[in-house]
C-alpha positions in Angstrom: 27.3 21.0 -12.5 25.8 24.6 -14.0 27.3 26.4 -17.0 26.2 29.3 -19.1 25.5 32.6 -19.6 29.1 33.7 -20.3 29.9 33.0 -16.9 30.0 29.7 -15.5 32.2 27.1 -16.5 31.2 23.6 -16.1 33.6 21.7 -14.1 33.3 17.9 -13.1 35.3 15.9 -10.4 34.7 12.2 -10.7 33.9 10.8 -7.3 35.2 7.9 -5.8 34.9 4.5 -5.5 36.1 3.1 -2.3 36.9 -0.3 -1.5 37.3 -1.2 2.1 37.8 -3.8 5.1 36.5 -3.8 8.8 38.7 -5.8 10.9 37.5 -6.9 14.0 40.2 -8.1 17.1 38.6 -11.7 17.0 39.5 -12.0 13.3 35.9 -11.7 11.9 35.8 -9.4 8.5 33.4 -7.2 6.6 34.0 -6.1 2.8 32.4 -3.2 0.5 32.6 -0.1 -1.1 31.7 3.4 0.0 30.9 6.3 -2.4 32.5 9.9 -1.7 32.8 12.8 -3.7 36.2 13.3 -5.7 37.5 16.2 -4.0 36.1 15.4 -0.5 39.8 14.0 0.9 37.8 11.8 3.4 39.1 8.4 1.6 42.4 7.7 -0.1 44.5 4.1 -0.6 45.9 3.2 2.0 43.4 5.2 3.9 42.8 3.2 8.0 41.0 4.2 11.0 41.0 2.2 14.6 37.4 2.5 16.5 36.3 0.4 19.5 33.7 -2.6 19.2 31.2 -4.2 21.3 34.1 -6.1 23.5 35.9 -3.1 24.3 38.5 -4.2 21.6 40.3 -2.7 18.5 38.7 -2.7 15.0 40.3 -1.2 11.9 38.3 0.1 8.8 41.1 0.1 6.0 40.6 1.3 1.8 42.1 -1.5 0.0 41.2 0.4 -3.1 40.1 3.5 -5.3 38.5 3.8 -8.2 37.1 7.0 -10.3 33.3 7.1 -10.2 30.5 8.0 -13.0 28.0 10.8 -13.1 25.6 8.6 -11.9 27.5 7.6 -8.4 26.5 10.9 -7.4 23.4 9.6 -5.9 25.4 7.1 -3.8 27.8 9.5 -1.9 27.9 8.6 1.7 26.5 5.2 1.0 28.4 2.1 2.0 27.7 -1.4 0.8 28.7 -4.2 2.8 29.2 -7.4 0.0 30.6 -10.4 2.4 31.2 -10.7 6.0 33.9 -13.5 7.4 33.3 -15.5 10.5 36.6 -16.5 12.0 34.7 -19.2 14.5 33.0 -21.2 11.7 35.9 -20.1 9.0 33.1 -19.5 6.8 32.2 -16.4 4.9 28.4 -15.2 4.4 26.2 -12.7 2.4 24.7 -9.9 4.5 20.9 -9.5 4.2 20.2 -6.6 1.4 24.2 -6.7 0.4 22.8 -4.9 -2.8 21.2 -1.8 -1.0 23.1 0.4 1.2 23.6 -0.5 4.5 24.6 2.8 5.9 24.3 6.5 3.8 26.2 8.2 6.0 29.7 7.6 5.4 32.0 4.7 7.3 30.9 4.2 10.3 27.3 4.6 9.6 26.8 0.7 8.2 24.6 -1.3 10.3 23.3 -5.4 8.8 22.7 -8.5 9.8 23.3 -12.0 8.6 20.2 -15.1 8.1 18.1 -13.2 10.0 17.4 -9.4 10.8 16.5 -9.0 14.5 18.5 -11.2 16.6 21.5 -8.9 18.1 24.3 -11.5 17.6 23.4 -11.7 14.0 24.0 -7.8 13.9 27.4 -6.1 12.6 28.5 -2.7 11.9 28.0 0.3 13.7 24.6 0.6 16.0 23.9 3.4 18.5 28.0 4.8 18.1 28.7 0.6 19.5 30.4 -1.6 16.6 28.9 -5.1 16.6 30.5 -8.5 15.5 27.9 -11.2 13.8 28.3 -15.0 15.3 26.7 -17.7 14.0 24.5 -20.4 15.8 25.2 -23.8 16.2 24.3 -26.8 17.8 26.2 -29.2 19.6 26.1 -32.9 20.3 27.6 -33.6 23.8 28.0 -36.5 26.7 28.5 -36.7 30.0 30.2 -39.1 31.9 30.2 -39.9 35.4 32.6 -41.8 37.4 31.3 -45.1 38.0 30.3 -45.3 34.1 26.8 -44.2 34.2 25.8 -41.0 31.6 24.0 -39.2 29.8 24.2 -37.3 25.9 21.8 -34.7 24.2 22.5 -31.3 22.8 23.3 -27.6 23.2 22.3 -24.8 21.4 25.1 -21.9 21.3 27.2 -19.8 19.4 29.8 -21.0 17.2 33.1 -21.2 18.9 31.1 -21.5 22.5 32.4 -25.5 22.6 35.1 -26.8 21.0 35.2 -30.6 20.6 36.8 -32.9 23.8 36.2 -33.3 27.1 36.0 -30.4 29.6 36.4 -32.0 33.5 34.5 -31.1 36.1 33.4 -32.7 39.9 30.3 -34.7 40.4 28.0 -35.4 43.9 31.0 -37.5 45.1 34.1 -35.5 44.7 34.6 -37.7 42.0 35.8 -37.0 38.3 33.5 -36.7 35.3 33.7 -34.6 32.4 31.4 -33.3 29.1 32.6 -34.8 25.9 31.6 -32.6 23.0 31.4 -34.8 20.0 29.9 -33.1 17.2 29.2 -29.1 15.9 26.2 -28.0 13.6 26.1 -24.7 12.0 22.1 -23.3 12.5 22.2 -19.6 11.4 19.3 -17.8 13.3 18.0 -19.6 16.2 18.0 -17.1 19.0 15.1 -18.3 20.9 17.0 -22.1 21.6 20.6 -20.4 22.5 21.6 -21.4 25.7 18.7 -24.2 26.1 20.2 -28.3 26.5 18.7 -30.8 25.4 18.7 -34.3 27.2 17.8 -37.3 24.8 19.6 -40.6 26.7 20.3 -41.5 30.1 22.2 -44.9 30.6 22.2 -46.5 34.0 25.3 -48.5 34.7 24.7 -50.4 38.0 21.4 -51.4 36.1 22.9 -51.6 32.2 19.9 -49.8 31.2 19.1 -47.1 29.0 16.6 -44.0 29.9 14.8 -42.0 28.4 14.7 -38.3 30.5 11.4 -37.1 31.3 11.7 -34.0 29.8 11.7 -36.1 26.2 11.3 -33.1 23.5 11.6 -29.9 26.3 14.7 -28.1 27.5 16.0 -29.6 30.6 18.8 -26.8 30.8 18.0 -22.9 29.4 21.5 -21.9 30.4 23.9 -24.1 28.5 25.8 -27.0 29.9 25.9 -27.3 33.5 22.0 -25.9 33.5 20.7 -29.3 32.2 18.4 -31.2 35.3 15.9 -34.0 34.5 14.8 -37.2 36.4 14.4 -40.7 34.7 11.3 -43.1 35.7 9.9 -40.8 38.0 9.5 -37.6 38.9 10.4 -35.9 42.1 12.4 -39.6 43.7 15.6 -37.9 44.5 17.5 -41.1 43.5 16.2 -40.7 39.6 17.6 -36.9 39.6 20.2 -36.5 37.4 22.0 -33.1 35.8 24.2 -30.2 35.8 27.2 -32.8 35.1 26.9 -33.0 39.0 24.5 -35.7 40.2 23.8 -39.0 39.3 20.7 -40.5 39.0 19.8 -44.6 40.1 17.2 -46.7 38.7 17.6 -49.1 41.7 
């Protein structure tokens, strides 16, 4: 700000502090503050704007606050700070990466982070390429399946949270007969992007023998494209009667 010379007189306009939300349709949240000049007129309270996100749906930036600035903040206009992020699948909320540099310098609209991990795309939020992305978190889930003369099998599934929720989900096996996945437990991972999607066979249990199995595939995927992608033998490979997966067929150990 110049003054001087019997001319100039030195005039300063604190800037602003802005507080602000971005609401996503799903529920999921991001908090933080964005700097702009006093006199700009680009923020105010009670300030909201509705953009589109990844899913086609509604999200709604909102300034919950305003505050004068210092001096100093003058190096910060256009820079936006993201400070927490809400997950409405695990009801958690998280710490972006680098929530104490700017995540965007270009005004709302310009943020861009990730949580755990940068890299993976679900782990991304904010705007990227003029698309705005919602984080998820990775989980992994403990599930069963049971056929319907009492033989199954159990292992896990890596996916995002909210993918599964815990119970049964029905579906037809070989016979025309009933059987159904039984999700019995829910892990919260972070960043695992290379496992999502793969499933995980650890038991198979053989009721016309009363035996227990262990699948072939031991410590590999059987599945890469979540439950119902799962296919594994017990005993022996390639003997159609030990093939089992896909919550469809049923393998026999006699």
């Amino acid at each position: 700000t110049r003054f001087g010379q019997g001319y100039e007189e030195a005039d300063y306009t604190a800037g602003q502090v802005n507080t602000f939300r971005f609401t996503y349709a799903n529920g999921d949240y991001y908090t933080g503050k964005v700097y702009a000049e006093g006199n700009s007129g680009l923020y105010y309270q009670g300030y909201t704007k509705t953009v589109t996100d990844e899913n086609g749906q509604k999200g709604i930036y909102e300034i919950t606050e305003v505050a004068a600035g210092t001096p100093k903040d003058a190096k910060k206009y256009g820079k936006v700070f993201v400070t927490d992020y809400y997950d409405a699948e695990s009801g958690k909320h998280y710490t972006p990466l680098n929530s104490s540099k700017p995540l965007g310098s270009m005004y709302l609209g310009s943020e861009t982070g990730y949580l755990f991990k940068k890299g993976p795309s679900y782990l991304r939020f904010g705007a990227k390429d003029g698309v705005f992305w919602e984080a998820d978190i990775a989980a992994l889930y403990n599930f069963s399946f049971y056929y319907s003369n009492g033989d199954y099998y159990q292992g896990t599934v890596y996916a995002l949270m909210g993918a599964y929720s815990l119970g049964k989900v029905n579906l037809q096996d070989q016979d025309g007969m009933q059987g159904y996945y039984e999700i019995t437990g829910v892990k919260e991972l972070g960043a695992t992007s290379k496992a999502l999607g793969q499933v995980y066979v650890s038991s198979y249990y053989d009721a016309e023998s009363g035996k227990p199995y262990q699948p072939l595939s031991k410590n590999k995927a059987a599945g890469i494209n979540y439950l119902g992608s799962e296919f594994d033998y017990i005993v022996k490979k390639n003997v159609p009667s030990y093939y089992f997966g896909g919550g469809f067929y049923q393998a026999n150990a006699n």
